[in-house]
Every structure is written in C-alpha cells, then in structure tokens.
C-alpha positions in Angstrom: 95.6 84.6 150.6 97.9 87.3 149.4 100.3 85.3 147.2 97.4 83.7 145.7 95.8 86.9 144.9 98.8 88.6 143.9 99.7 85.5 141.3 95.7 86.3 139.9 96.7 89.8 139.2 99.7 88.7 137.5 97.8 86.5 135.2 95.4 89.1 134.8 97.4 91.8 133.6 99.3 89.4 131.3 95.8 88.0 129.8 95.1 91.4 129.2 98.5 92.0 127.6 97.8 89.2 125.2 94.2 90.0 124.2 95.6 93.9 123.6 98.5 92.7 121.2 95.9 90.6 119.8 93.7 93.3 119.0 95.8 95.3 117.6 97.0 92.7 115.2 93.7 91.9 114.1 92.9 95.6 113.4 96.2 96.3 111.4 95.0 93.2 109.2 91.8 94.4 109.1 93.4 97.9 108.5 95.9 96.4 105.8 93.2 94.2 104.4 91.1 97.8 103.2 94.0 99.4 102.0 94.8 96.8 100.0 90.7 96.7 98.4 91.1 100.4 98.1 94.2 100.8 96.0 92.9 97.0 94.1 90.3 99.4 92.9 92.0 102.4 92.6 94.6 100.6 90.1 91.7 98.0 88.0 88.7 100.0 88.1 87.4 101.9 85.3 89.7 105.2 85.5 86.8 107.3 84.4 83.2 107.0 83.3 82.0 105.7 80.5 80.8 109.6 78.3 77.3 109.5 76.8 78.6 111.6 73.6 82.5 110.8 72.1 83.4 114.9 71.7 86.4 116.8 71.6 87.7 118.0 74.6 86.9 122.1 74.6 90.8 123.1 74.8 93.6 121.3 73.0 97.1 122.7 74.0 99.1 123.9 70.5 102.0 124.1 72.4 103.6 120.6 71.8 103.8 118.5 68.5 101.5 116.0 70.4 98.9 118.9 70.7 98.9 119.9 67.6 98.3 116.7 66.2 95.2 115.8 68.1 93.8 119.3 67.4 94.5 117.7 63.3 92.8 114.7 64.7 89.9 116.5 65.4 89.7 118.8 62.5 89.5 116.2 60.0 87.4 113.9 62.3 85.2 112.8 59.8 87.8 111.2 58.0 87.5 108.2 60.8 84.7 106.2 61.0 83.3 104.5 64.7 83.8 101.0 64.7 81.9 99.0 67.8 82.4 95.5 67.9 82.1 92.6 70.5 85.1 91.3 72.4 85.9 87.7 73.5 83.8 87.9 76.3 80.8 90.0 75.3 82.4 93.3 75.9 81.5 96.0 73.6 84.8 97.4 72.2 85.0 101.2 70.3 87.4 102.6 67.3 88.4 104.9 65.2 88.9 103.3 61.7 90.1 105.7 58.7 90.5 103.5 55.7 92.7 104.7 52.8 92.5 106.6 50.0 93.8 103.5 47.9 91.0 101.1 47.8 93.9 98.0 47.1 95.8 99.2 50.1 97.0 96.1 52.3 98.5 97.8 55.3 96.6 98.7 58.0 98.3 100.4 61.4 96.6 99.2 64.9 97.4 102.2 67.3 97.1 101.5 71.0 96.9 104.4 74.1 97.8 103.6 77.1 96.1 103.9 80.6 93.6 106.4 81.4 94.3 108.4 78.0 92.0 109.0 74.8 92.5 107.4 71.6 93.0 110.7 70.2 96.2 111.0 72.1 97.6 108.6 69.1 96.9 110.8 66.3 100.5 112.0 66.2 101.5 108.3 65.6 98.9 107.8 62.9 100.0 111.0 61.0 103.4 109.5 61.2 103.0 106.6 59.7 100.7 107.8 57.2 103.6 110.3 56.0 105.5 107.0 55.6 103.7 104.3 54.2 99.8 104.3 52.4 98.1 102.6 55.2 94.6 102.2 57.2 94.6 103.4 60.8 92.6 101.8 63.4 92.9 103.3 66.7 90.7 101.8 69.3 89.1 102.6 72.9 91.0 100.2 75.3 88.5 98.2 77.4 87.1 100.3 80.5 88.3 103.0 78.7 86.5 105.9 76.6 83.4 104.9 74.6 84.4 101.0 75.4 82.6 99.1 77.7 84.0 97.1 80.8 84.4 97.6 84.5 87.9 96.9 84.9 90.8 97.6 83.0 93.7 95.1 83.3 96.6 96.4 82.1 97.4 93.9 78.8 95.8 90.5 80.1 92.2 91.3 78.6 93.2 93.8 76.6 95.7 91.1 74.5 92.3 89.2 73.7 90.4 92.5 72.7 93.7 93.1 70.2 93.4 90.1 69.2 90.0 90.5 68.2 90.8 94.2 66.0 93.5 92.5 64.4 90.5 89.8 63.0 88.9 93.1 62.3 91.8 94.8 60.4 92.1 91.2 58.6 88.6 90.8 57.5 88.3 94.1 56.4 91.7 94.4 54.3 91.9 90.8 53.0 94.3 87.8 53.7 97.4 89.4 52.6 96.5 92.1 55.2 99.9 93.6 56.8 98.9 94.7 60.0 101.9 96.8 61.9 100.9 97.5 65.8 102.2 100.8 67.7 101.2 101.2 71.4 102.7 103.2 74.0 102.3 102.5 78.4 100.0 100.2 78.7 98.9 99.9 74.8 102.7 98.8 74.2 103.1 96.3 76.9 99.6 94.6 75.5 101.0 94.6 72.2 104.3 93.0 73.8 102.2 90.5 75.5 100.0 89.7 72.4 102.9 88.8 70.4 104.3 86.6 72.4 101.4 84.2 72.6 101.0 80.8 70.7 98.6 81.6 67.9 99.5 85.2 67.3 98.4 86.4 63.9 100.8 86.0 61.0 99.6 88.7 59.7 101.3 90.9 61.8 104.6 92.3 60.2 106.1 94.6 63.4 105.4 96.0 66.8 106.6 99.7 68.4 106.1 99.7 71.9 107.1 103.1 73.0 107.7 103.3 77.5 106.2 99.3 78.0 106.3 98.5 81.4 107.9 95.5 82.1 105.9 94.2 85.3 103.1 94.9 86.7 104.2 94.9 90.4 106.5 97.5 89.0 103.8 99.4 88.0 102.1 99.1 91.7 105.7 99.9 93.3 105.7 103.4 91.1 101.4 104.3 91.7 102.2 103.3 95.7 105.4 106.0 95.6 103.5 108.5 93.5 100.1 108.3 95.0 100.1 106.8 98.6 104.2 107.5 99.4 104.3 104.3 100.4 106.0 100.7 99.1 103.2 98.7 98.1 105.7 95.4 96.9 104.9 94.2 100.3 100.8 94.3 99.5 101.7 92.9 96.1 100.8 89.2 97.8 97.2 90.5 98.9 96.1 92.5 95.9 97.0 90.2 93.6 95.0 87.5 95.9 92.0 90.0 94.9 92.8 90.3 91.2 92.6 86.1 91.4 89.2 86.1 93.0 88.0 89.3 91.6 89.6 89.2 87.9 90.6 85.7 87.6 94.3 86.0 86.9 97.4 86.2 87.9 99.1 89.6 87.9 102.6 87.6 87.3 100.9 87.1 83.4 101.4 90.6 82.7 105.1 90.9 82.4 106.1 91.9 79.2 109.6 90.9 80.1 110.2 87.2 80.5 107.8 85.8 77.4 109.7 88.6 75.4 111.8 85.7 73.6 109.1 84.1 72.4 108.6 87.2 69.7 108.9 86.7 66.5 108.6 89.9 64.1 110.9 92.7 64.6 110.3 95.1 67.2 111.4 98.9 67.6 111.3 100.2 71.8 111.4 103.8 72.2 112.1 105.3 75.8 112.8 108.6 78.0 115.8 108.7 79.6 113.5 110.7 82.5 111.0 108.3 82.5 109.9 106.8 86.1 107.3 105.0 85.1 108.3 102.3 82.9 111.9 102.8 84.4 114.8 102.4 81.3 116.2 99.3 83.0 112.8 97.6 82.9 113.0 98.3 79.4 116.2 97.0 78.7 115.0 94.0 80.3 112.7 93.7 77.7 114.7 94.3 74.8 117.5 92.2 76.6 115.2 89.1 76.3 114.3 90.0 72.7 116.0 87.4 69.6 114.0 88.7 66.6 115.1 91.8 64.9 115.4 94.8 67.8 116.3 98.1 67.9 115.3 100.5 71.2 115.8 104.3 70.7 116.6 106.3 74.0 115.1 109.7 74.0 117.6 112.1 76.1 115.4 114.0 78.8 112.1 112.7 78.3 109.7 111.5 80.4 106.8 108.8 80.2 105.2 109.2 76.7 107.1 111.9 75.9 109.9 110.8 73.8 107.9 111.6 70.5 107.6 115.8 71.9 111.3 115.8 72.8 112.4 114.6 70.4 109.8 114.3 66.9 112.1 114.4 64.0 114.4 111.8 65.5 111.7 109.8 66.6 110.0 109.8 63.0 113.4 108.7 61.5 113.5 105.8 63.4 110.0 104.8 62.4 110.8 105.1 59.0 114.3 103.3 59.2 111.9 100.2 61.3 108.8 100.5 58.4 111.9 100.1 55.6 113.6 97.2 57.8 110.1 95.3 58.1 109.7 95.6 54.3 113.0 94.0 53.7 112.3 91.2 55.7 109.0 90.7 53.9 111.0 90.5 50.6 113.5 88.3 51.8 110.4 85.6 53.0 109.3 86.5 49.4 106.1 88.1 50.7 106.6 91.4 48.5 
C-alpha cells in the first residue's frame, strides 16, 4: 500500500508541475498577446485628436530658423487657402493651398510632415522653394492627422493613395503641363518614396526630397520599443503585424522605402543627420544605395531627426537649388521646357 501511494504522490506532484508550467505559459501569451495590442495602438492610432478649430499654437519658439518660419507661416496665414477633399476610401483629407502670384504658373510644390507633426512645421520648406522657383504650395494634413479625418495613420501605405489623390488635385487645378515637385520629411518622405515607386505614378511629377526617410517599418518599431518601452520589440514584429493584417489590411513588409527604391524614376535628393537615431544614416544609404535615377544625399554633420534644415540652413537651401536647377535640365533635355 505504501509504494503504491508513494508512486500516486509522485504523479501528483509532477501533474501539478505540468499544469503550473502550463499556466504560466499561457499567461505570458496572454501577457505578450496585450502588449503587443497596446503598443499596435500606441504606434497606428490617431497620435492626437482630431481639433474642432485649425489655430496657431499660442507660443512659437524664434529661436531656430524652423521657428521662425512657422511664426511667417502664421503671419501671412491668409495667404493659404483650406483645401478639404475626399480620399480613395472616403476619408476626408485637409490642406493648405497658396496659389501664386503668377496666374500661368505651372509648378506647384506638394509638402509633406511627418508623424505626429503639423503642417505648419513645413513652412520653412515652402519659403525655400518659393525663394527659388515661382511656384504653388500645397501642404496637406496627413490622414489621422490635424484637421484630416481617419483613425489610423499608417505610416506611407494609405497615405501614398491620399498623395496620390493631391497630386490629381495639384494637376487639375494647374493644368496638364503641371510640374509637380514633392518634399517630405520622416514619415511624409518615406510616403513620397513609396509613391514613386509604384506602377502608375503620375508623370507629372518632376523630383522628390525626402529629408530623414525611414527605410523599414520594423525599423521604426525597433527605435519606438528602445525609446518608449526599453525593450526590443523585433521579436513582436511577427504579432503586431498579424494585427495590422486583420486590423489594417496590410502588410507592414509594404512600407519599406528601401527595396522598391529602384523602381524610381525622377531624380531624387536625400537629406540626413549624422545624429539621427530614428531613420538611422545606414537605412538611408540603403535607400539611396538601391536608387538608379539621378541621386544625390546630403549629410548634415550633428543633426538629428528633422533637424538637418536648423543645423545647417544655408547649406541645405544650396542643395535645393543645385537639385530644382538639375530637374530643370533634365526637363530640357526630354524637350519638356
């Protein structure tokens, strides 16, 4: 009776054993399955809500070209008109428009801000190029973002279809000879990237900036999981993008500005910080790397993510110029001008 009660223990406490591992296994998935909904949200949801009322904010640092160029922005406001119009899918899409001064103008400048910023954060850019060439400006609200509509903001996989849809705009409204250059910077450049390397992409379109594109968006998650959470979240990249497929229907692999970058065909100028640890310099060389149209990519010494243009603004409005001039050559040469 005692062996045979002593081999029941034995099987009792290794039973046990196995339904304790067991738990714990099913409450770290459980455990790992909320963290990964969590930051799914934190990264894709709208970053702010939508304001009732497009104002200025109350206090505009002076202290940086940047600054002083929005405060500009805002001064001459009225000079820019609000544009709403629908997107592919419904969504109800803001921008700034400022047509120019010359009624027969044909260029017109599509500015793009990147994630969680305003649109006014691009008036430096739009003074820039309206030193250089006579031009229309068209800045708008990225979906999810500002006075735009949408719940989720994806990071250049909508948003390529919504620029898409402006660059109809900036066509209709200019004319068939329309020249339509597009500047973005963070997230605004790497949809712009994405954009142009899609079948179908506009003809219209005569040259892309991308300023700090990322080049993946797993790369993206690896720097928010380090900065946010100190933790490596490449090894949720499986599960989160599992939810972006249900939730978002697409695959976060389509947002890599990177490996489609061949398949660009007007001439593109990068810009990037040296200091920048958010779209990394080597994920940027990647991109230019895998460029064959006409390239250049400007390293800023010192600066960090969208900050080349305050470290450095004289340099970096050279090199505009130098890329408008090289665009406009290639135009004669096709026999376009």
């Amino acid at each position: 009776m005692k062996a045979v009660l002593s081999i029941n223990t034995t099987v009792l406490w290794v039973a046990l054993a196995i339904a304790l591992i067991a738990i714990i296994c099913l409450l770290g998935y459980v455990a790992y399955c909320k963290i990964a909904n969590r930051i799914f949200h934190k990264v894709f949801d709208r970053p702010a809500p939508m304001p009732k009322v497009d104002r200025s904010p109350r206090d505009i640092p002076q202290n940086t070209p940047s600054g002083r160029a929005r405060n500009r922005f805002y001064t001459n406001r009225r000079e820019y008109l609000n544009i709403m119009m629908r997107s592919y899918d419904g969504t109800r899409l803001a921008a700034y428009y400022r047509p120019s001064s010359d009624p027969t103008c044909q260029n017109t400048v599509i500015l793009l801000h990147g994630y969680n910023e305003h649109p006014s954060e691009m008036a430096p850019y739009a003074q820039m190029f309206m030193r250089n060439i006579q031009c229309n400006i068209l800045i708008p609200h990225a979906r999810a973002h500002c006075m735009s509509y949408g719940k989720y903001t994806t990071y250049g996989i909508y948003e390529t279809e919504d620029l898409n849809c402006w660059i109809r705009f900036a066509v209709k409204r200019g004319g068939p000879n329309t020249r339509v250059y597009i500047m973005g910077r963070s997230m605004g450049a790497t949809t712009a990237l994405i954009c142009a390397a899609q079948q179908g992409f506009s003809p219209n379109v005569v040259g892309l900036v991308a300023d700090c594109p990322f080049d993946t968006l797993e790369n993206v998650l690896v720097h928010i999981g380090r900065k946010r959470y100190n933790m490596d979240l490449s090894r949720m990249y499986k599960k989160i993008n599992n939810l972006v497929r249900t939730e978002l229907e697409f695959d976060m692999s389509l947002c890599d500005a990177a490996i489609n970058a061949s398949l660009i065909k007007v001439p593109v100028l990068l810009y990037e910080g040296t200091e920048d640890n958010v779209a990394v310099p080597d994920g940027v060389r990647n991109i230019y790397n895998n460029l064959v149209t006409q390239k250049r990519m400007v390293m800023i010494n010192d600066a960090g993510h969208c900050g080349s243009y305050d470290k450095d603004p004289e340099d970096y409005e050279k090199e505009l110029r130098k890329f408008i001039e090289t665009c406009v050559m290639r135009l004669v040469k096709m026999g376009i001008m």
